[in-house]
N, C-alpha and C positions, 0 to 999 in steps of 0.2 A: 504493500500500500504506500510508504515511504518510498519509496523507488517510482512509482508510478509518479508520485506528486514531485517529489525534485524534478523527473523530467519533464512536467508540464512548467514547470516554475522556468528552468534551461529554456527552451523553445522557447516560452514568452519571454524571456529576457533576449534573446538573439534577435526572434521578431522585433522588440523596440528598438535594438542597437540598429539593424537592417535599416529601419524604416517600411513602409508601406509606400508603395507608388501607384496609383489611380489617373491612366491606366496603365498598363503591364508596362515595364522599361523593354525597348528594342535590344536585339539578341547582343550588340556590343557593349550595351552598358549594364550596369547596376545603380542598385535605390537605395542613394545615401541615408545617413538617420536626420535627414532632414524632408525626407521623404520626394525625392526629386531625384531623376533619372539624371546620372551622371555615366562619362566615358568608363568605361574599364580597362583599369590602368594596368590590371595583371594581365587584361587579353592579349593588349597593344604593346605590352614589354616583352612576352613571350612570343610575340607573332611576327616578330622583324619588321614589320613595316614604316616603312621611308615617305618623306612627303611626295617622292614619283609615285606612289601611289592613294594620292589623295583623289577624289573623284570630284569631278563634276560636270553641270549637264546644262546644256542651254535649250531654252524653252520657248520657240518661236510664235507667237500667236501675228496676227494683222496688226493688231497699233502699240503691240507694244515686244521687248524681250525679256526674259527671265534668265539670271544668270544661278545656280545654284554651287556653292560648294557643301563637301560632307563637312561636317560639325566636328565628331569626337573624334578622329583622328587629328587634324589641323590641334584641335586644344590640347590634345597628348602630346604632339610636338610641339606647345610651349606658342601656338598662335593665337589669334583673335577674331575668328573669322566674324563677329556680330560687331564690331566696329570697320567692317570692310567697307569700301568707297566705291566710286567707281572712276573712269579719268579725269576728270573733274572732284577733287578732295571733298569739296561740300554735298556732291551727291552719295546723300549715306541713307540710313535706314533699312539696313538688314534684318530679313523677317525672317523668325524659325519658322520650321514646317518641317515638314517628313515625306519624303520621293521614295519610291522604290525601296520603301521598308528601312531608309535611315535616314537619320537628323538631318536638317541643310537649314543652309541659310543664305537667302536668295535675296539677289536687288533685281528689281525691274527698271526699263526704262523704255521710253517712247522710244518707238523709231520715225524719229527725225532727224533730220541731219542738223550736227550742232547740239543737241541736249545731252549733259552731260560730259561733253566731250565726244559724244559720237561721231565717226566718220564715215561716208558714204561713199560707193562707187557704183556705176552704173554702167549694161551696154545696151545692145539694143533690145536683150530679153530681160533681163535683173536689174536689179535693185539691193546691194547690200550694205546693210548697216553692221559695224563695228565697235567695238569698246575694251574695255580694259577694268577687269576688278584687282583691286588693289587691298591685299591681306595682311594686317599689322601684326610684329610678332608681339605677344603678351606679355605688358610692366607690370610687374609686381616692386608695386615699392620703389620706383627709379629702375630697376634692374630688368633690360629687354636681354630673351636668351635666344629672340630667332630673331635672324631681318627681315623686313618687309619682301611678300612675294608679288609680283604681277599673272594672272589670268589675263589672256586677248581670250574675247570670243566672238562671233558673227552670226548674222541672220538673213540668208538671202530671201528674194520673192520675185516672184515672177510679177513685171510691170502687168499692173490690168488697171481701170478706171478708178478702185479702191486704192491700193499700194501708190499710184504713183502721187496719193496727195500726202503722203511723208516725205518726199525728195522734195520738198520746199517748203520754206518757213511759215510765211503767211499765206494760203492758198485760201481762194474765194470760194468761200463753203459753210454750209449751216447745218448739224445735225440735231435731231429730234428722235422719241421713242414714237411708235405707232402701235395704234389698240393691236393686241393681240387675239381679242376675244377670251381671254384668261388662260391661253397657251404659254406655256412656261417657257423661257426663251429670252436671249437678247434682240432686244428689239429697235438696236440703235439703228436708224439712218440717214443717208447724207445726200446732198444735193449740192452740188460746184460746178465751177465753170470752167470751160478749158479752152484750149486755143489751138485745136487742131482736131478733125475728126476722127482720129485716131483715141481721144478720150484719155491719152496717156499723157498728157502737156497743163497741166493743171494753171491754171490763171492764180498769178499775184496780185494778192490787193494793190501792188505797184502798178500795176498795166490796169485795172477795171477802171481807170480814169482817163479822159480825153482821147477815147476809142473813137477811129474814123468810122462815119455815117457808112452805113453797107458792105462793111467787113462782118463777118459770121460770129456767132457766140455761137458754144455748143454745152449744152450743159446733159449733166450725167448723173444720176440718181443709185445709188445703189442700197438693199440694207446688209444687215448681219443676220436677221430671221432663217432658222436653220433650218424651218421645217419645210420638209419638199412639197409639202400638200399647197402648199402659198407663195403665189409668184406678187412680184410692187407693180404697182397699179398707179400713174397719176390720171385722177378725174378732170381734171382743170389747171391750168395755167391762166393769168392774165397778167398783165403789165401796165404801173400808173407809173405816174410822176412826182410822187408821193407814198413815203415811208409808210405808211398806216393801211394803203391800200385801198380805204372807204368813200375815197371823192367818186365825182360821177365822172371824170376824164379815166379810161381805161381803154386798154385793148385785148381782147380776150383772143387768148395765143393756141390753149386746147381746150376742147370742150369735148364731155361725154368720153376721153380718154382720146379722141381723134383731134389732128387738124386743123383748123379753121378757114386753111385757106389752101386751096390747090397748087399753087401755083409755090416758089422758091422763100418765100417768107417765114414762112414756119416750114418745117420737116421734124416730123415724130421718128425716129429712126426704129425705135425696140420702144414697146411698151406691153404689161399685162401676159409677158412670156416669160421672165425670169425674174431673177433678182439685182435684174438693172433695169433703168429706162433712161433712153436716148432719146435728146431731141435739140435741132438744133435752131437758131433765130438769126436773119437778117437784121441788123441792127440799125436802130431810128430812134429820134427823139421828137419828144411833143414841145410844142412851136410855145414857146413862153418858159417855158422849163428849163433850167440845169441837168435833173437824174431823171433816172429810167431806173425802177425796183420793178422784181420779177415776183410772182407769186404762185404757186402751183398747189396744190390739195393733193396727198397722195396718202394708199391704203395698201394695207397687206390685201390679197382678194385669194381666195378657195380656189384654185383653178378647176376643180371639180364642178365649179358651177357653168364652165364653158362661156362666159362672159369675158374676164378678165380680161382678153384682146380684142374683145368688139368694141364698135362704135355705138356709145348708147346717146338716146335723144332727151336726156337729165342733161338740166343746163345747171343744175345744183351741186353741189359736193357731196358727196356720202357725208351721212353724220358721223361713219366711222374713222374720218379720211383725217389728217392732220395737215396745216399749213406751213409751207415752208417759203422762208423769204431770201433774194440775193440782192446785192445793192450797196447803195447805190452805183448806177453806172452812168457814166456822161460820155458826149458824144461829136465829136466835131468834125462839122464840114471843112474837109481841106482843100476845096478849091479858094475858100474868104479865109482862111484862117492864116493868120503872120503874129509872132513873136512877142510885136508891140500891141493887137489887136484882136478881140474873142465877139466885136461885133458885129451885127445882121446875121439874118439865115438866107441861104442861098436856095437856088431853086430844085437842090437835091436832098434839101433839108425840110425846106414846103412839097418835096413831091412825096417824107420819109412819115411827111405829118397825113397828107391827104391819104396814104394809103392807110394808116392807122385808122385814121376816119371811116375810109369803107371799110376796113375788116370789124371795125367796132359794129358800123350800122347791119352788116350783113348778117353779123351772129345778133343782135339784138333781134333782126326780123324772123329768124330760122327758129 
């Protein structure tokens, strides 16, 4: 009976010394007696292991990279990897987490060119971004027993209308979430302008200013919505002169998910079949005005319902549909325009206004 109970007494006494850790410690570590999963410093002394065999993994997503190093090895060699950077010193913030069954600690960062110190290279199929984590060795008390290591890592993508608006800084673009109908899901999408029908030339807030009267916009829609049962759908486009969009000067650009106008003015290129939509505008400005703001309605649509690429004769927006705005843009005749002078409109500027006026009046009649 004494024998039984000493050894209950032993076990609970080892239990406290151990600690309990909630949840279980991963197969490299043990649960100090403070109850937190720490390295295991007998596995890592008996297993030979050198920091050439430290791991890590980069995590490529669309807008952004994940750099991850392993945890308890790094700190058994005497490093730091939760004070790690990236090439840019100020970019820190290392998050634990757990990959493939052991500890890490990962930075993310955009991919843009320039954040963080990232670098870019491009040809005419990729896109890749680069960076650099930077891993401190561990002070204790003044006393560093490793020198600092550098990680490169990279993230290539294949240029498409999405990726190529990280190869520039400020690209002319607005994103918003779209009703899902309670589909679980990221539901970010974006709407930008670009400067070539290739979709792959993203327009700078630098250029969407003082653009010649009849040169082409083209703008590109796409979302992030993964579910394949739902392709992006814009119901409507129209364009004022005016931020708010609510005055009564307007030109309505697509209606019903179609056209408005036959002829080279508007072009819908891809709409209601995937998860982009194309379309692109001959450029004009209304006659008293500086900008031109674009405005479009767009929805996730069921493609199962066999509408989503048809022309419907709804002059209205779906209620499910969300607004998207780009803007301002202005717009100058360069036959009157010189250096020291932005006065009068010329008669390619009155012919950019009269055609606005019909395609207004046409779809008000239709």
């Amino acid at each position: 009976m004494f024998s039984l109970l000493g050894s209950m007494v032993l076990l609970a006494m080892l239990w406290t010394a151990e600690g309990t850790c909630i949840p279980d410690c991963l197969a490299d570590e043990v649960c100090n007696n403070s109850s937190v999963c720490e390295a295991n410093k007998t596995y890592y002394a008996s297993s030979g292991l050198t920091l050439y065999n430290t791991s890590s993994t980069v995590t490529c997503k669309g807008s952004n990279m994940t750099m991850s190093v392993g945890k308890n090895l790094l700190e058994f060699l005497n490093y730091n990897p939760s004070a790690s950077t990236l090439s840019q010193y100020n970019c820190t913030g290392a998050q634990l987490d757990i990959l493939g069954g052991q500890r890490v600690y990962s930075l993310i960062v955009q991919t843009t060119n320039g954040i963080c110190g990232n670098t870019m290279t491009t040809n005419s199929t990729h896109v890749t971004f680069a960076n650099i984590i930077n891993i401190p060795g561990k002070n204790t008390n003044g006393i560093v027993a490793a020198g600092n290591i550098s990680i490169q890592f990279s993230c290539s993508y294949n240029i498409t209308m999405q990726t190529s608006l990280y190869t520039v800084i400020k690209p002319v673009m607005t994103t918003q979430n779209l009703n899902s109908g309670g589909i679980a899901g990221d539901t970010g999408t974006t709407l930008a302008a670009y400067t070539s029908p290739t979709y792959t030339q993203p327009m700078q807030q630098t250029q969407q200013q003082d653009l010649p009267i009849g040169s082409t916009l083209y703008f590109g829609m796409s979302t992030q919505f993964f579910d394949p049962a739902f392709v992006l759908r814009v119901d409507q486009c129209f364009a004022t002169p005016t931020v708010d969009g609510t005055g009564s000067i307007k030109v309505t650009l697509i209606q019903g998910g179609c056209s408005t106008s036959n002829g080279p003015y508007i072009q819908v290129v891809e709409n209601g079949v995937s998860k982009e939509v194309r379309f692109s505008i001959t450029s004009f400005a209304f006659q008293g005005f500086d900008s031109v703001y674009i405005f479009c309605d767009a929805r996730l649509c069921n493609n199962a319902s066999g509408s989503c690429s048809k022309c419907s004769s709804s002059r209205d927006a779906s209620l499910d549909s969300t607004q998207f705005t780009l803007g301002p843009f202005t717009f100058l005749d360069n036959t009157e325009y010189s250096s020291s002078s932005r006065t009068g409109f010329s008669v390619t500027l009155l012919f950019g206004s009269l055609l606005c006026l019909w395609i207004h009046l046409k779809t008000e009649i239709i």
